[in-house]
FIVEX-831620 format. One record per residue (C-alpha): residue number from 1; x, y, z. Coordinates in nm, 4 decimals. Layout:
N
ATOM   i        X        Y        Z
ATOM NUM        X        Y        Z
...
//
This chain:
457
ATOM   i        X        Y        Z
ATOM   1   9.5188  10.5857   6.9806
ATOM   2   9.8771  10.4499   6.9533
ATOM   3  10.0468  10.4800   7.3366
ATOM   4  10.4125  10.4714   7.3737
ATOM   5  10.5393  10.3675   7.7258
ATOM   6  10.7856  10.6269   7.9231
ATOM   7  10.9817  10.3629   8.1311
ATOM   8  11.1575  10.2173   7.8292
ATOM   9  11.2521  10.5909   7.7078
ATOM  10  11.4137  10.6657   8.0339
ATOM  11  11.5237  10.3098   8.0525
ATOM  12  11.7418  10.2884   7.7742
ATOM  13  11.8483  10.6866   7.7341
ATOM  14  12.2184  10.7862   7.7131
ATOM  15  12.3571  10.9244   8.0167
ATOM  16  12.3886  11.3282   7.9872
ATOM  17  12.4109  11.6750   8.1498
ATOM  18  12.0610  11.6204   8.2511
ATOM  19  12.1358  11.3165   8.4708
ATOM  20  12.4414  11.4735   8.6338
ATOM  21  12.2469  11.7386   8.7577
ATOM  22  11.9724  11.5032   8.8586
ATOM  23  12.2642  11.3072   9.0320
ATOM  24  12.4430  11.6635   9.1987
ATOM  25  12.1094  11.8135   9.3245
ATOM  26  11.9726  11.4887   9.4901
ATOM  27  12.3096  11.4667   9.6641
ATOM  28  12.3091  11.8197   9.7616
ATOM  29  11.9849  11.7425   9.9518
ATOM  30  12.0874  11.4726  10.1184
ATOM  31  12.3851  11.6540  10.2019
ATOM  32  12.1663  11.8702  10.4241
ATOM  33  11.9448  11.6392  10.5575
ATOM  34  12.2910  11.4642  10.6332
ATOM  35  12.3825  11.7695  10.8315
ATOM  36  12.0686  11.8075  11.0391
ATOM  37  12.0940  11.4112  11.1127
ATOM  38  12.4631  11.4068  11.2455
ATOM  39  12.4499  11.7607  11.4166
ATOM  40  12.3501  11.5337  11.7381
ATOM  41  12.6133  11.3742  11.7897
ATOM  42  12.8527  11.6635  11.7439
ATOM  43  12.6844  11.8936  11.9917
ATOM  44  12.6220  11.6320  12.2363
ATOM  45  12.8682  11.6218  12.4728
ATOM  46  12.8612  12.0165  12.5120
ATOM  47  12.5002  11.9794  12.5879
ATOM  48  12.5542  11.7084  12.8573
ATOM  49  12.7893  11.9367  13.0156
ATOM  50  12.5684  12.2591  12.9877
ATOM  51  12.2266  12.0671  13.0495
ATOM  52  12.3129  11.7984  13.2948
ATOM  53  12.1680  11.5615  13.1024
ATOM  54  12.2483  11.2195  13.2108
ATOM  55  12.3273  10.9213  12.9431
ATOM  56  12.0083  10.8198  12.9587
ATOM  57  11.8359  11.1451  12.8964
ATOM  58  12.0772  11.2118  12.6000
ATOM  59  11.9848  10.9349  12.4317
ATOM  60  11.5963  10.9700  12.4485
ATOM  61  11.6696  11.3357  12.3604
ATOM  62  11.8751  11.2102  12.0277
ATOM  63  11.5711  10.9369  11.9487
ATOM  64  11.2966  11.1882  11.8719
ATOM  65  11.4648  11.2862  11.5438
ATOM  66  11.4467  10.9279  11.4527
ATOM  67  11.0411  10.9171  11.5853
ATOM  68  11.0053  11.2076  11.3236
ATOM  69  11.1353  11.0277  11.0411
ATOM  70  10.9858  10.6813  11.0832
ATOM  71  10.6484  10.9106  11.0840
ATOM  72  10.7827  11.1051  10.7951
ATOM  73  10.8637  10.8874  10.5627
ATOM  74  10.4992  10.7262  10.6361
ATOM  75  10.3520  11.0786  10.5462
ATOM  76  10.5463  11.2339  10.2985
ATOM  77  10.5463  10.9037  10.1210
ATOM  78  10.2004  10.9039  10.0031
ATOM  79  10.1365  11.2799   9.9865
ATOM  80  10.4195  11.3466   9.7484
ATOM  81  10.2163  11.0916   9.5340
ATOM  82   9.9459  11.3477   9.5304
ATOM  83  10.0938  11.6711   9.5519
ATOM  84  10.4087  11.5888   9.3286
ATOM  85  10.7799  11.4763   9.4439
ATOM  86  10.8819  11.8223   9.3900
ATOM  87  10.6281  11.9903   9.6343
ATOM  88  10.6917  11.6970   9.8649
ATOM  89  11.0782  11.7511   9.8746
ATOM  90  11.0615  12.1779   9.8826
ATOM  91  10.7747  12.0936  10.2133
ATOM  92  11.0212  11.8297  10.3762
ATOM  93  11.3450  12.0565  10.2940
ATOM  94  11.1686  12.3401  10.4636
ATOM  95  11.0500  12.1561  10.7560
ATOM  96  11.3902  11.9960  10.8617
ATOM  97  11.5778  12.3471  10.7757
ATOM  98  11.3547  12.5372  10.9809
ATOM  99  11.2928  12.3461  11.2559
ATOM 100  11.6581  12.2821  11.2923
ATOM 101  11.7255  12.6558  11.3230
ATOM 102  11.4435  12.6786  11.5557
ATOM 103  11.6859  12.4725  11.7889
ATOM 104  11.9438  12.7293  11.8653
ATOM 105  11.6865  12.9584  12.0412
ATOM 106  11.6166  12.6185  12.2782
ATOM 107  11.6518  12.6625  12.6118
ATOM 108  11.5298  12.3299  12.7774
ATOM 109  11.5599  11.9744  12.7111
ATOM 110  11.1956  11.9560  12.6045
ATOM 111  11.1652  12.2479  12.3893
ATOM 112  11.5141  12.0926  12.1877
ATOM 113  11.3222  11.7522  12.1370
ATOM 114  11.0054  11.8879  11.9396
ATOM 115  11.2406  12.0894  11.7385
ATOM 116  11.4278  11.7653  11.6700
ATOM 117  11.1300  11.5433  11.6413
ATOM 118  10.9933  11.8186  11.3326
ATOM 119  11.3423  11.7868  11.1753
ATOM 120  11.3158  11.4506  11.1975
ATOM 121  10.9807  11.4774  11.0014
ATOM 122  11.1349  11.6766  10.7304
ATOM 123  11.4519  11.4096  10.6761
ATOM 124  11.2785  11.0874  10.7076
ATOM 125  11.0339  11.2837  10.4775
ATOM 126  11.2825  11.3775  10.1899
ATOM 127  11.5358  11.0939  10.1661
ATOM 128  11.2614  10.8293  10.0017
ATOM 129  11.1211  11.1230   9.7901
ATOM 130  11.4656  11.1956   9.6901
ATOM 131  11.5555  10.8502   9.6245
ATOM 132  11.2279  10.7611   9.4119
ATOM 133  11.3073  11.0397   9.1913
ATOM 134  11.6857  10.9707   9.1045
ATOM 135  11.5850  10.6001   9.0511
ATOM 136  11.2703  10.7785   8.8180
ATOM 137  11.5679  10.9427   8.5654
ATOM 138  11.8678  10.6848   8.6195
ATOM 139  11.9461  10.5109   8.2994
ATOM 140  11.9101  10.1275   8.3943
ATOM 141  12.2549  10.0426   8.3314
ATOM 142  12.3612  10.3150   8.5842
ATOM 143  12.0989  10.3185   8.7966
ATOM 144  12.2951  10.1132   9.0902
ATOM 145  12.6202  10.3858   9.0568
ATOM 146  12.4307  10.6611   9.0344
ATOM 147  12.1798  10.6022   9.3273
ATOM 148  12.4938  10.5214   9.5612
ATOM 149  12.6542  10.8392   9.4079
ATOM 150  12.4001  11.0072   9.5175
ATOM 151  12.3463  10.8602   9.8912
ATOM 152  12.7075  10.9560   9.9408
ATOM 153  12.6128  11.3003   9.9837
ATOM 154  12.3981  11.1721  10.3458
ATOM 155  12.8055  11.0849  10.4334
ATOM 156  12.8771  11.4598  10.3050
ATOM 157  12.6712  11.6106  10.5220
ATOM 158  12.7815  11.3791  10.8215
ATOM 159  13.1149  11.4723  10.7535
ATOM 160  13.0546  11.8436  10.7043
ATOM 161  12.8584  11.8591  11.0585
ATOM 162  13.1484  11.7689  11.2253
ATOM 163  13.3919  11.9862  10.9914
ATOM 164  13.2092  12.2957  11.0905
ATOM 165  13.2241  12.1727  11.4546
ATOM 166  13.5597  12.1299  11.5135
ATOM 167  13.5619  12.5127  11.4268
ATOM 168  13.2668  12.6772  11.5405
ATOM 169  13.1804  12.4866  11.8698
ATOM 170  13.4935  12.5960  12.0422
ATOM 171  13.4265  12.9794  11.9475
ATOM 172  13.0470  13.0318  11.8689
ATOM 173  12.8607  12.7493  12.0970
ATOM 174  12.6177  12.4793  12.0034
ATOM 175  12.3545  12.7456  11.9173
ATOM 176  12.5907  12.8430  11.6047
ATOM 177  12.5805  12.4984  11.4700
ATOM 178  12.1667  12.4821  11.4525
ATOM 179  12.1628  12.8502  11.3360
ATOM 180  12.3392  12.7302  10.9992
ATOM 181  12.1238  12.5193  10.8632
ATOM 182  11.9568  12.7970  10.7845
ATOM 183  12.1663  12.8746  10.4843
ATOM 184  12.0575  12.5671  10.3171
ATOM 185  11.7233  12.7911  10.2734
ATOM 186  11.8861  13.0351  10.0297
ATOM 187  11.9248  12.8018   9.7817
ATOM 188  11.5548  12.6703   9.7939
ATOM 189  11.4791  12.9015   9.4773
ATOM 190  11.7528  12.7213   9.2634
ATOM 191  11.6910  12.3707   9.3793
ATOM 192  11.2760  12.4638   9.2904
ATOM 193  11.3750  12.6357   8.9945
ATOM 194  11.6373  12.3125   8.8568
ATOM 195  11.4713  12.0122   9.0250
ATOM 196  11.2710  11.8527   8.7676
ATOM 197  10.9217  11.6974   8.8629
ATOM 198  10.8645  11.3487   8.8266
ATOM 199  10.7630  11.2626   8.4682
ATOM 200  10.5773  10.9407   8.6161
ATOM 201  10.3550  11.2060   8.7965
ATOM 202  10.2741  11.4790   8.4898
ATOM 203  10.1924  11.1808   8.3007
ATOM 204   9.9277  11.1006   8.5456
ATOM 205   9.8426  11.4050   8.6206
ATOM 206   9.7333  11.4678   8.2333
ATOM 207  10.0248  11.6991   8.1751
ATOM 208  10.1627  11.5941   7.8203
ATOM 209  10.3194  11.8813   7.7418
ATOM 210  10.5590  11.9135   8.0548
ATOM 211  10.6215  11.5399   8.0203
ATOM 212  10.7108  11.5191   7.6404
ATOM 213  10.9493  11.8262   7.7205
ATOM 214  11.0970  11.6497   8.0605
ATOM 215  11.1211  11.3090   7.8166
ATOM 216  11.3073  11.5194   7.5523
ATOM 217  11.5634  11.6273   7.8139
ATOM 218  11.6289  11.3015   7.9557
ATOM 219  11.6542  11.1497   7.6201
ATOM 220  11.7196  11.3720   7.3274
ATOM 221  11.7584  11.1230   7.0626
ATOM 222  11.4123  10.9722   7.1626
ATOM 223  11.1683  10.9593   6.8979
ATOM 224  10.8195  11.0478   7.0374
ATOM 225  10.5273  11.0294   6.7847
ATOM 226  10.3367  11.3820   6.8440
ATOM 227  10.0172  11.1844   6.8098
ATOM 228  10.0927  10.9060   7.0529
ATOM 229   9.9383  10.9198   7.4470
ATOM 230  10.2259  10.8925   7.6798
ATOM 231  10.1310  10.6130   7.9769
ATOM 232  10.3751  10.5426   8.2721
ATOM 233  10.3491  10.1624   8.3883
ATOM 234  10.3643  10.1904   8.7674
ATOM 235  10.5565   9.9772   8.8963
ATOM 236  10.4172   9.9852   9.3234
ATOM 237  10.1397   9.6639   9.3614
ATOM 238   9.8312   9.7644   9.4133
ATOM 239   9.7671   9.6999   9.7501
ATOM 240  10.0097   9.4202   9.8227
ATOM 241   9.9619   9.3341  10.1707
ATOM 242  10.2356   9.2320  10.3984
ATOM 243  10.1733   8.8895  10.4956
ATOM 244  10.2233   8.8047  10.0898
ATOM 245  10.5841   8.9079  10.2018
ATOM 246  10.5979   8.5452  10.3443
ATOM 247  10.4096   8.3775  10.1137
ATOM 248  10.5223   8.0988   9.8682
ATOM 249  10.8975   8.0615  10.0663
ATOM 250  10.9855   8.4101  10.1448
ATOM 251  10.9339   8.4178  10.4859
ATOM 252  11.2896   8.3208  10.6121
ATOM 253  11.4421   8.5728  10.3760
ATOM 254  11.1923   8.8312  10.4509
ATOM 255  11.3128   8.8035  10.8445
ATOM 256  11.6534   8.7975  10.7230
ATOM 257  11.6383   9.0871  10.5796
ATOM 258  11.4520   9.2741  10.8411
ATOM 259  11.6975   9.1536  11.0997
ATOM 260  11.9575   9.2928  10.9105
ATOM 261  11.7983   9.6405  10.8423
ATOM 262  11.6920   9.6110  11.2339
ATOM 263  12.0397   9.5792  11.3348
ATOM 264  12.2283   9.8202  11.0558
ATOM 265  12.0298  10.1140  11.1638
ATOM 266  12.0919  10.0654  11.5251
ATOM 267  12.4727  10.0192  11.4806
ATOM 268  12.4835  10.3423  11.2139
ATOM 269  12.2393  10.6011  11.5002
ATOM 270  12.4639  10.4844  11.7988
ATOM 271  12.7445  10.5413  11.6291
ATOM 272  12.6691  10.8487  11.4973
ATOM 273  12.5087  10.9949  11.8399
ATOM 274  12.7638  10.8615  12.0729
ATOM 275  13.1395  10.7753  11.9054
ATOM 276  13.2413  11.1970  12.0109
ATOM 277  13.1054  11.1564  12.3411
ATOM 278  13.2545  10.7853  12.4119
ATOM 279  13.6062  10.9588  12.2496
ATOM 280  13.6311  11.2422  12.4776
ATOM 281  13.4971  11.0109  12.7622
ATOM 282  13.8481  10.8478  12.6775
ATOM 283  14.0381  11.1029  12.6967
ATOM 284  14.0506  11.2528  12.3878
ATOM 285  13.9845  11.6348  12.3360
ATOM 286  13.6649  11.7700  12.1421
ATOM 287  13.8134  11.8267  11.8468
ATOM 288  13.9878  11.5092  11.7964
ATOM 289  13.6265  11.3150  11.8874
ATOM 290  13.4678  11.5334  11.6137
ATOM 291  13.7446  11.4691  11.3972
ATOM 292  13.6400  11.0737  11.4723
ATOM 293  13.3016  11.1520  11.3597
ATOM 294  13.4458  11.2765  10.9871
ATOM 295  13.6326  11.0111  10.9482
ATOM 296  13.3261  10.7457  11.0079
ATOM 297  13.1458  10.9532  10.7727
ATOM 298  13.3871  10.9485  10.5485
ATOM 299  13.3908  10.6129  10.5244
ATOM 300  13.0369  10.6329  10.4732
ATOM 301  13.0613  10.7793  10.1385
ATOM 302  13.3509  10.5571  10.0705
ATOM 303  13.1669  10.2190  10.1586
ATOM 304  12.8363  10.3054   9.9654
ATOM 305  13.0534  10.3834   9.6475
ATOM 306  13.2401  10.0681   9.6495
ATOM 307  12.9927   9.9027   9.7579
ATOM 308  12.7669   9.9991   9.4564
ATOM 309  13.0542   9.9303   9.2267
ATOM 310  13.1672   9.5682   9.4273
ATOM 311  12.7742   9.5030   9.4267
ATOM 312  12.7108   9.5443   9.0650
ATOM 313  12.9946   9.2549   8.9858
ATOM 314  12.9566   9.0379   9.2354
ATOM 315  12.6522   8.8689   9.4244
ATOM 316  12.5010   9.1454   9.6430
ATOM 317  12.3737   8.9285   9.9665
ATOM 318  12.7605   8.8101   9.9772
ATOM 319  12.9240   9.1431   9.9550
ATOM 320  12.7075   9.2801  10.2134
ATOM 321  12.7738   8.9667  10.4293
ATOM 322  13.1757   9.0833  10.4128
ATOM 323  13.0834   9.4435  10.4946
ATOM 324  12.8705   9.3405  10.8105
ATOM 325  13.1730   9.0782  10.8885
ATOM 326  13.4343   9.3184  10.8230
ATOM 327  13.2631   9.6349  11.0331
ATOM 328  13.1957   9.3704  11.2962
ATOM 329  13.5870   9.3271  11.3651
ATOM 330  13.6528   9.7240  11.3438
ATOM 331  13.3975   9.7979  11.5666
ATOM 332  13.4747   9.5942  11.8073
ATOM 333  13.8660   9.6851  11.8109
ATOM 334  13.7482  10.0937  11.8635
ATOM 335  13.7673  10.0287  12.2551
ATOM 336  14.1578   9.9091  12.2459
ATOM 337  14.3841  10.1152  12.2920
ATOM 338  14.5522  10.1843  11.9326
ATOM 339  14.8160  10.4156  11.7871
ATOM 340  14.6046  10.6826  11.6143
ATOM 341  14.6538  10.5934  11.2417
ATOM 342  14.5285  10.2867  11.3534
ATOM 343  14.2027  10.3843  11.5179
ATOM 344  14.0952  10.6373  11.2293
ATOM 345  14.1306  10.3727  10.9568
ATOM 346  13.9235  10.1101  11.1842
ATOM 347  13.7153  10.4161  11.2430
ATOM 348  13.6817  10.4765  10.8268
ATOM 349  13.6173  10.1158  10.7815
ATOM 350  13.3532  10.0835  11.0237
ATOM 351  13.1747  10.3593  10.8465
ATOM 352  13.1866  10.2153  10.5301
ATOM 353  13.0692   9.8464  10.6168
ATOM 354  12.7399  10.0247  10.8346
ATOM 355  12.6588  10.4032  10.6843
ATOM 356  12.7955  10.2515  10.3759
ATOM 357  12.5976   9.9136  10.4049
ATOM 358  12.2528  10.1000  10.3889
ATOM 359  12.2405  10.1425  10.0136
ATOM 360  12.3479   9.7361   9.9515
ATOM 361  12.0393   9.6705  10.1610
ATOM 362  11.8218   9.8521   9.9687
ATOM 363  11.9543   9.6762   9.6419
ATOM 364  11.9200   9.3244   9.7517
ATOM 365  11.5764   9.4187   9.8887
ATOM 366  11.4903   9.5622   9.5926
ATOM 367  11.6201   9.2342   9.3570
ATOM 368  11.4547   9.0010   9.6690
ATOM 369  11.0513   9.1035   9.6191
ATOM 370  10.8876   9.0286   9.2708
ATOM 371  10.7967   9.3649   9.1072
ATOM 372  10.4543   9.3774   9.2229
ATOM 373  10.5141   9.3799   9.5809
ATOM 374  10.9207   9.5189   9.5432
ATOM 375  10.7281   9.8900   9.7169
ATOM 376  10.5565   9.7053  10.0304
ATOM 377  10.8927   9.5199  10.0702
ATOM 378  11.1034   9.8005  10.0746
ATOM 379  10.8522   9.9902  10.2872
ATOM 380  10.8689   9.7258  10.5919
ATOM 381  11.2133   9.6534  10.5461
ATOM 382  11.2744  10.0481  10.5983
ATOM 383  11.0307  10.0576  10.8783
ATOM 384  11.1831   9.7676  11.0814
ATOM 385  11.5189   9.9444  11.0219
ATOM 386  11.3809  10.2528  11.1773
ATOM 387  11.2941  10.0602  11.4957
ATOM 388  11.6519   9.9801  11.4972
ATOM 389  11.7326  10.3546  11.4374
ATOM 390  11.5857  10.4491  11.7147
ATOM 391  11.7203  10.2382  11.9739
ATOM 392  12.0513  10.2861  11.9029
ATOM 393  12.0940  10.5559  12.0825
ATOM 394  11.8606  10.4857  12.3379
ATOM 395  12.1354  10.2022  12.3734
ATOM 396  12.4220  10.4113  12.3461
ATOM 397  12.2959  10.6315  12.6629
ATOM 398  12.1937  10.3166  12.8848
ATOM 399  12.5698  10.1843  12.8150
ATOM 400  12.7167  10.5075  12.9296
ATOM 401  12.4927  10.5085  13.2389
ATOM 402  12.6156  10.1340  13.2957
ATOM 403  13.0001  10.2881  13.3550
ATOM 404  13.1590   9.9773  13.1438
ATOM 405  13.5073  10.0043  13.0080
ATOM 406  13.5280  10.1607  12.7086
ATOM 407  13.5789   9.8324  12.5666
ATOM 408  13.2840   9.6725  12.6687
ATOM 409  13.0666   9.9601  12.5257
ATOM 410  13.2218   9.9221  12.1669
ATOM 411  13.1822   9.5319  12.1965
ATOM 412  12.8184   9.6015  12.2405
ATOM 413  12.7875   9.8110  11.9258
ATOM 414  12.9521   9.5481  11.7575
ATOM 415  12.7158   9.2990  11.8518
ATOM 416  12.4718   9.3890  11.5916
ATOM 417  12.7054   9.3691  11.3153
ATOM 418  12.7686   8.9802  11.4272
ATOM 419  12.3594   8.9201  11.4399
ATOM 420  12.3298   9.1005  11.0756
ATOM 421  12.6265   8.9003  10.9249
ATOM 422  12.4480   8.5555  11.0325
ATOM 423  12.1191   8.7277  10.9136
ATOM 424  12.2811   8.7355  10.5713
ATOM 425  12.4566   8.4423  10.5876
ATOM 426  12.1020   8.2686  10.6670
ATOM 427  11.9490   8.4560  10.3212
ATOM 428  12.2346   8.3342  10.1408
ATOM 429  12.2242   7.9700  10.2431
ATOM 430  11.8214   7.9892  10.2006
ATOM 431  11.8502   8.1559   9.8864
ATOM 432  12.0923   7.9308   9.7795
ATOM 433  11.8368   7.6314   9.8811
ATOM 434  11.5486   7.7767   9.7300
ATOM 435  11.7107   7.8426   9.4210
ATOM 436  11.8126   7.5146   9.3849
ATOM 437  11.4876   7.3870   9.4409
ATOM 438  11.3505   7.5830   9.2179
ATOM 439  11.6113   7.4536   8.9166
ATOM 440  11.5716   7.0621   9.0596
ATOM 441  11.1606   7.1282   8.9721
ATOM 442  11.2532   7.2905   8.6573
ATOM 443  11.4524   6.9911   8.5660
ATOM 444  11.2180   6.7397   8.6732
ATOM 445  10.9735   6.9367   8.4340
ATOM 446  11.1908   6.9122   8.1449
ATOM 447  11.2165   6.5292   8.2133
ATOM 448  10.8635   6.4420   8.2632
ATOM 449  10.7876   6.6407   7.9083
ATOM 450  11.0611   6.4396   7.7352
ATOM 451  10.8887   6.1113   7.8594
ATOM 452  10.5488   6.2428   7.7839
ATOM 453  10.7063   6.3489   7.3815
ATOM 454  10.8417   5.9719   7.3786
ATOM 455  10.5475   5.8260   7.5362
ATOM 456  10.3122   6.0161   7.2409
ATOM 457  10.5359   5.8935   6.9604
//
């Protein structure tokens, strides 16, 4: 029977309505699981005050979201290859929705972290899930725009937790702020009802029908032989194991790039749980540190953007070398005292060159690993940058409970930025080596053939 591959299909289609609303409900996901992330670090100070939690305790209390998502991502991964990404993202969506709702009726420390850790189950659960599937329907020649398109909603929802409270915490309380993510829920039905499933999956699952009809809306110019079997090449290795991550020369710019994931998480989760608290600390009122908090996620959706676009055109290990370079030098310059233009646009630049930095560090990954083992890559990558993730605010709170000068605390954010920029800069000048290695032995080939040829005659 004559068997027509679906990767080239969705490959090659033209871009259409279909995509956009691929792109726009992807992004309106992680615009919530955006929300429930951030929503930390805008109630934290209030609960400091109300709780007497000391800097230590607040930043244990803001690391169990991050627990829940390293597990998350480690269970949701797998099961939403069994159940479906749909199913997967509707369970995750749920989870983090509900569970974040379920943390304005908290009344102790304690009871607030299990909520939190279950949220974070949900969001570290959804955001891969979410990812696989826009990469699934991108075009190829968009796929880079359109995936960074659609992480700048995670900024969104960032930037619309702290939106909502500069205006609710001063009226309602922190309570109001967990009780809206409840809305998200209403619009469950549509997102079920619109979301398509993953074609990869109905394919496997036997389900010709529902694929030739998803393939027909992603390309409707496609020419699909009624007869022919549809077969999805999958493109995860089959059981790759990690140590061939440092096989045959990759281990230098395997630890390169887990250094660099290690520290871009940390300097992203401290930031995001501590820059209100560290603003008011200086003297600035609530509002204006929650207005901080917009403007680094702002800059968030800014930096992935550009950076998609700057990465696309230019070598991606060097642009995300500037970013880490350039956030290094804004970071460190939040603890000076600066006129307040000033300190928003260091503020917006330092969110673009670390929220914004994520999605460049995905790519290179991604263009790093040979396709085979491109899935167990990007899987340990992630999971280092987790571990990062987590102690970033862990590090946040033990620098508050240090009493250093403001200063000093933003220097040691900063810090991180420095070790990832000479991470990259290593991967560059390795992958610069090895490349040219590589073309020396490809050149010595050539030679030895042409002596062989002249040799024979």
């Amino acid at each position: 029977m004559k068997t027509i591959e679906i990767n080239p299909i969705i490959d090659n289609a033209r871009f259409t309505r279909f995509h956009w609303m691929v792109v726009a409900l992807c992004a309106l996901l992680l615009i919530f699981d955006g929300y429930d992330l951030f929503i930390y670090g805008v109630v934290l100070p209030v609960l400091m005050t109300e709780w007497g939690l000391t800097p230590v305790q607040a930043g244990a209390l803001g690391s169990y979201a991050l627990f829940g998502m390293m597990f998350g991502a480690f269970i949701f991964g797998p099961l939403a290859d069994r159940i479906g990404r749909k199913k997967g993202i509707a369970i995750c969506f749920v989870m983090f929705s509900f569970a974040t709702f379920l943390n304005g009726f908290a009344t102790t420390p304690t009871e607030f972290g299990i909520y939190r850790f279950i949220a974070g189950l949900g969001c570290g659960g959804l955001m891969p899930n979410a990812v696989a599937l826009m990469n699934e329907y991108a075009p190829k020649r968009a796929r880079s725009t359109l995936v960074a398109l659609m992480f700048s909603g995670y900024s969104l929802g960032g930037m619309l937790s702290a939106g909502l409270g500069i205006y609710m915490l001063p009226r309602f309380g922190w309570q109001a702020m967990f009780f809206a993510a409840a809305v998200p829920m209403l619009l469950l039905p549509l997102i079920m009802w619109k979301l398509p499933e993953s074609v990869g999956f109905l394919v496997r699952q036997g389900k010709d029908k529902q694929a030739r009809d998803m393939l027909a809306r992603v390309s409707p110019d496609a020419k699909i032989d009624a007869d022919a079997r549809l077969v999805a090449v999958d493109a995860k290795g089959a059981g790759v194991p990690m140590l061939d991550l440092v096989k045959d020369g990759r281990a230098v710019g395997t630890f390169m790039i887990w250094l660099a994931f290690f520290c871009c998480l940390l300097m992203v989760y401290a930031l995001g749980s501590w820059l209100p608290k560290l603003m008011a600390g200086a003297g600035y009122s609530l509002g204006s540190s929650l207005s901080f908090l917009l403007a680094l996620n702002f800059g968030g959706m800014a930096g992935a953007i550009a950076g998609g676009w700057l990465g696309d055109r230019f070598s991606l290990p060097k642009v995300v070398l500037a970013f880490f370079a350039v956030g290094t030098v804004a970071i460190a310059l939040l603890g000076f005292n600066s006129p307040m233009p000033l300190l928003y646009l260091l503020i917006t630049i330092a969110g673009a060159t670390t929220i914004g930095t994520q999605i460049l560090l995905y790519a290179n990954t991604a263009q790093f690993y040979p396709l085979a083992m491109r899935s167990t890559g990007l899987g340990w990558a992630s999971g280092v940058g987790r571990t990062g993730a987590i102690v970033g605010p862990l590090l946040g709170g033990s620098l508050l409970a240090a009493k250093l000068p403001l200063n000093m605390n933003f220097l040691a954010f900063a810090l991180p930025g420095l070790v990832a920029a000479l991470a990259m800069g290593g991967f560059i000048l390795w992958y610069r080596r090895d490349a040219g290695l590589a073309q020396a032995s490809v050149a010595d080939t050539v030679k030895m053939q042409t002596v062989q040829a002249g040799l024979s005659r």
